[in-house]
FIKOLZA-1660 file (N, C-alpha, C; in steps of 0.1 Angstrom, whole numbers, plus 5000, padded with zeros to 4 digits):
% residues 91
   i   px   py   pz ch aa at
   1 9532 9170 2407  A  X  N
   1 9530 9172 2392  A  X CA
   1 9519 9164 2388  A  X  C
   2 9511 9170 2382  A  X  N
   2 9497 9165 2373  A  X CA
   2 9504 9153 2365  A  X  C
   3 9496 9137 2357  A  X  N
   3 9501 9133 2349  A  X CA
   3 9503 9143 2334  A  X  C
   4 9494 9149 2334  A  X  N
   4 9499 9161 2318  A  X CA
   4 9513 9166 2319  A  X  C
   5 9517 9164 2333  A  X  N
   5 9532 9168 2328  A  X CA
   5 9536 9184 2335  A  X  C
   6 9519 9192 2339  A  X  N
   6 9520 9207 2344  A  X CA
   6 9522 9204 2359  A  X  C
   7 9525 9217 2365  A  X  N
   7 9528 9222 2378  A  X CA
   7 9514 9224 2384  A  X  C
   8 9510 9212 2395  A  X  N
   8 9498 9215 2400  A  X CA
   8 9500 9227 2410  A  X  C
   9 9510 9229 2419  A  X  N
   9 9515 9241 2427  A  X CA
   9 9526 9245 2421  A  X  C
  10 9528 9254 2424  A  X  N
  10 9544 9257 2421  A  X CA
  10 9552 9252 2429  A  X  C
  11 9565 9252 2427  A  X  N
  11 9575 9248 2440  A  X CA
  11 9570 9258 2454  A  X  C
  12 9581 9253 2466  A  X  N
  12 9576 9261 2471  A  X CA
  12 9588 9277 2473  A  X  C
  13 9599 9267 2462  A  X  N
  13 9608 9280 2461  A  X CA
  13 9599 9293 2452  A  X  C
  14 9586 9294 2447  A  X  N
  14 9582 9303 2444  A  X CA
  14 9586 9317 2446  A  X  C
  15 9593 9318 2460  A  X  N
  15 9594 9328 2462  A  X CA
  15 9605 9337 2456  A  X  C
  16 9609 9329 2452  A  X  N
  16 9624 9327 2440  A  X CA
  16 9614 9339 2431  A  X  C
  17 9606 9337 2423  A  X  N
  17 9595 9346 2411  A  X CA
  17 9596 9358 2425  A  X  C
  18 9593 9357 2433  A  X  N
  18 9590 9366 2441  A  X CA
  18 9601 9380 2442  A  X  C
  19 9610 9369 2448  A  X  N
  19 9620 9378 2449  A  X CA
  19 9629 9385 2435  A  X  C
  20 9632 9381 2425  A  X  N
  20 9632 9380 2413  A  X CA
  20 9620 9394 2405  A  X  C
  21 9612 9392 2411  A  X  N
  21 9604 9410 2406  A  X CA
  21 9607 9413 2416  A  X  C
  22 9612 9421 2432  A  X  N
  22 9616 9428 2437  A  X CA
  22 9622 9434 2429  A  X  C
  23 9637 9423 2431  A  X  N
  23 9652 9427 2427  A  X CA
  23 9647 9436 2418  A  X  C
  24 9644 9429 2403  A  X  N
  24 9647 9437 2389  A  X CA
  24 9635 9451 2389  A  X  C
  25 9626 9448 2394  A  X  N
  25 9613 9458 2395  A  X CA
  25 9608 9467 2399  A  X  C
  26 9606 9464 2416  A  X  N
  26 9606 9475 2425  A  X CA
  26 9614 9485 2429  A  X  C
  27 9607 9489 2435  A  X  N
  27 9613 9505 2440  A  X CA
  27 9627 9499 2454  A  X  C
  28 9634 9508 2452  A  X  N
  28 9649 9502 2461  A  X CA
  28 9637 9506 2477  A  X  C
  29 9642 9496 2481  A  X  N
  29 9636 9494 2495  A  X CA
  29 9621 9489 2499  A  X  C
  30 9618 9484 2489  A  X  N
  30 9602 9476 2486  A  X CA
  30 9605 9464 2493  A  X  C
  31 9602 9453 2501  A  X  N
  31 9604 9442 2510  A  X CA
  31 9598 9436 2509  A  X  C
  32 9584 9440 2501  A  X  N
  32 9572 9422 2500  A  X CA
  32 9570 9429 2488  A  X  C
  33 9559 9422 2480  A  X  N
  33 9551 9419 2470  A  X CA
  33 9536 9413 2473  A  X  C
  34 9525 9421 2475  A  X  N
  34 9516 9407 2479  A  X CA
  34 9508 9400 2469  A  X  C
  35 9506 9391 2470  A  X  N
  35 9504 9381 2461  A  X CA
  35 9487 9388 2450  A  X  C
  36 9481 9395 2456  A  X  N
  36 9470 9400 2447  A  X CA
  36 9469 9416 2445  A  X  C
  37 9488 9422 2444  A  X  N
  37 9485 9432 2441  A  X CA
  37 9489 9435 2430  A  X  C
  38 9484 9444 2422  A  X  N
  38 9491 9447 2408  A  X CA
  38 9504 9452 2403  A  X  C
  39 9508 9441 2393  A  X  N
  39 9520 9444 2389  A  X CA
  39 9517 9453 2375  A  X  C
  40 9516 9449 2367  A  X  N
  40 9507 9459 2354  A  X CA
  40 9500 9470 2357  A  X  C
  41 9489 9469 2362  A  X  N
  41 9484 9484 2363  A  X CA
  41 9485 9493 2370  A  X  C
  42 9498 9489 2381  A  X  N
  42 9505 9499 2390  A  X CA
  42 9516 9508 2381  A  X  C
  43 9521 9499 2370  A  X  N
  43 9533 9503 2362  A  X CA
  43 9547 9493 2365  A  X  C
  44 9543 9488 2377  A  X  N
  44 9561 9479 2383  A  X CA
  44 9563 9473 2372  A  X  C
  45 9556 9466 2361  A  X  N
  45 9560 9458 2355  A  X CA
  45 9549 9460 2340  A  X  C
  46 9559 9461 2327  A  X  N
  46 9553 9464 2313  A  X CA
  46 9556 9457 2309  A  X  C
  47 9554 9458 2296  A  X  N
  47 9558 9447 2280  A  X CA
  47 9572 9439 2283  A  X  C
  48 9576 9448 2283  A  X  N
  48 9591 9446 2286  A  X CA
  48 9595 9434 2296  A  X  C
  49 9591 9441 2306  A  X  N
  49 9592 9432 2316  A  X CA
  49 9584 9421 2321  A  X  C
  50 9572 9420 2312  A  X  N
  50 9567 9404 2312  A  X CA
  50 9574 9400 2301  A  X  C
  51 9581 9403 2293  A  X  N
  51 9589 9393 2287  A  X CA
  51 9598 9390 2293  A  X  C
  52 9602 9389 2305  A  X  N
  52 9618 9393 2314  A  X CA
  52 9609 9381 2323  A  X  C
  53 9602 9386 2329  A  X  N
  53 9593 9374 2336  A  X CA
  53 9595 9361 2330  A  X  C
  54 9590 9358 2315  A  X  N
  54 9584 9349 2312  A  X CA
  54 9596 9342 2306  A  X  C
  55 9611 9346 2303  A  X  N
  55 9623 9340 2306  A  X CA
  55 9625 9339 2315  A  X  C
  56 9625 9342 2329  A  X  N
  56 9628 9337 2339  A  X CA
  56 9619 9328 2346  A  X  C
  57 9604 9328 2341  A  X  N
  57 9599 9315 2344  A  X CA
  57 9601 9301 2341  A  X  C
  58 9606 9305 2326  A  X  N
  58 9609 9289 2318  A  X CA
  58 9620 9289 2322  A  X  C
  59 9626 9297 2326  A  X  N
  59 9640 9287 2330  A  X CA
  59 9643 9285 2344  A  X  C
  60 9639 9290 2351  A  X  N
  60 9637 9287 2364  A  X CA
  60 9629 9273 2370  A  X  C
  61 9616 9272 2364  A  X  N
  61 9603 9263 2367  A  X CA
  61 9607 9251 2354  A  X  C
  62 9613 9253 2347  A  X  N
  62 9615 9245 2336  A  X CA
  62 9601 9246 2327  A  X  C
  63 9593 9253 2327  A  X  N
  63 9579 9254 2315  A  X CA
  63 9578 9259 2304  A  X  C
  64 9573 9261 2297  A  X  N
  64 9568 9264 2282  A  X CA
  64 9556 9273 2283  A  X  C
  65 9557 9288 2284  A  X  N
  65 9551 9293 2279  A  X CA
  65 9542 9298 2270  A  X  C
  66 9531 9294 2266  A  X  N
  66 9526 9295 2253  A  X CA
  66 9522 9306 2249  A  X  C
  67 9528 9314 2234  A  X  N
  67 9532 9327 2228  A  X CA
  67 9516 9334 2235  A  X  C
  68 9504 9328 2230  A  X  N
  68 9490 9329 2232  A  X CA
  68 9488 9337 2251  A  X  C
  69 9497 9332 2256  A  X  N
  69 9495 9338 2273  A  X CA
  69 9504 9349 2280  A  X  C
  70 9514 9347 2269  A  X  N
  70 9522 9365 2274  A  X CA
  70 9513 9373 2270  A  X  C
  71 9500 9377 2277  A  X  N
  71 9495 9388 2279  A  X CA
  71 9495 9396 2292  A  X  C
  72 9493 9406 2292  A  X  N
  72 9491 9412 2305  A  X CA
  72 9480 9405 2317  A  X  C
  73 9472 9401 2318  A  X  N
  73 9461 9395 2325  A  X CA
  73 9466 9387 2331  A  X  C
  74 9476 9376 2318  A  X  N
  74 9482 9368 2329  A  X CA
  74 9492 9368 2338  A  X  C
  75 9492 9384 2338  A  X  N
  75 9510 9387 2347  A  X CA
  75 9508 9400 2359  A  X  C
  76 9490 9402 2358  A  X  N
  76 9487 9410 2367  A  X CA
  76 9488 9409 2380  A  X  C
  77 9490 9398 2386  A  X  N
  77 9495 9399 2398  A  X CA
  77 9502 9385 2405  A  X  C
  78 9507 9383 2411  A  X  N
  78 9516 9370 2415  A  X CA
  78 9504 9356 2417  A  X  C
  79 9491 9364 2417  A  X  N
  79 9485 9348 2420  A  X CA
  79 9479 9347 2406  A  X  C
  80 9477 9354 2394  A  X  N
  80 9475 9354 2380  A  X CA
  80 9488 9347 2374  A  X  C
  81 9499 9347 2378  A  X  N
  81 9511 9338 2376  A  X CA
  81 9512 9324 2381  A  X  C
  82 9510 9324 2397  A  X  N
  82 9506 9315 2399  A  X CA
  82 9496 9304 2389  A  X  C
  83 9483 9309 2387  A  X  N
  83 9480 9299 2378  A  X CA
  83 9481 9297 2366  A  X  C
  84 9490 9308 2362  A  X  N
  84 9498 9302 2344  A  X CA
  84 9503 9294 2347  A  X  C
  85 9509 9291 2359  A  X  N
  85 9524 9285 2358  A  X CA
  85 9521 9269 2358  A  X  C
  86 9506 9268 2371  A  X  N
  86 9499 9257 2373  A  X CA
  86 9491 9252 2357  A  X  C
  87 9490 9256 2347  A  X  N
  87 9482 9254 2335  A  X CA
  87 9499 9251 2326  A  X  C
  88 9506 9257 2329  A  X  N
  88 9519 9259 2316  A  X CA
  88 9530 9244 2314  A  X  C
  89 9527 9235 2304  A  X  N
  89 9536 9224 2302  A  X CA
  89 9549 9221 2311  A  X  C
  90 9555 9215 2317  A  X  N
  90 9569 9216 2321  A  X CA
  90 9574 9207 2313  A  X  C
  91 9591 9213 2308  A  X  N
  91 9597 9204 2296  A  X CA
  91 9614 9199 2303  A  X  C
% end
């Protein structure tokens, strides 16, 4: 952890996020996710469901969110998360 208090890496239970869009997202029998493929502009994941994300971030990773970054860009793909997560306060 950075002194600011953010996530310089994520844990390395990341995979937790990972598996977590499987479960709720993908198609039944989908087995990876790779880390630079699209979740948005494939359709796996909408409005909807980056708000479903970004509850299960903060409470998972313990972070703060800020209203300004639930956009799509930053939820286009698991390494676009990745560095929200690395930029996002932990509280």
């Amino acid at each position: 952890m950075s002194e600011s208090g953010s996530i310089e890496n994520p844990p390395g239970d990341f995979t937790a996020l990972r598996l977590f869009i499987l479960q709720r997202f993908a198609k039944r029998g989908t087995t990876s996710i790779d880390d630079r493929a699209s979740l948005v502009k494939s359709g796996l994941v909408d409005s909807f469901g980056i708000v479903e994300i970004v509850s299960y971030i903060e409470s998972e990773y313990h972070v703060r969110i800020a209203d300004a970054d639930v956009a799509p860009e930053h939820f286009e793909n698991l390494n676009a998360i990745r560095a929200l997560l690395a930029r996002s306060p932990k509280y």
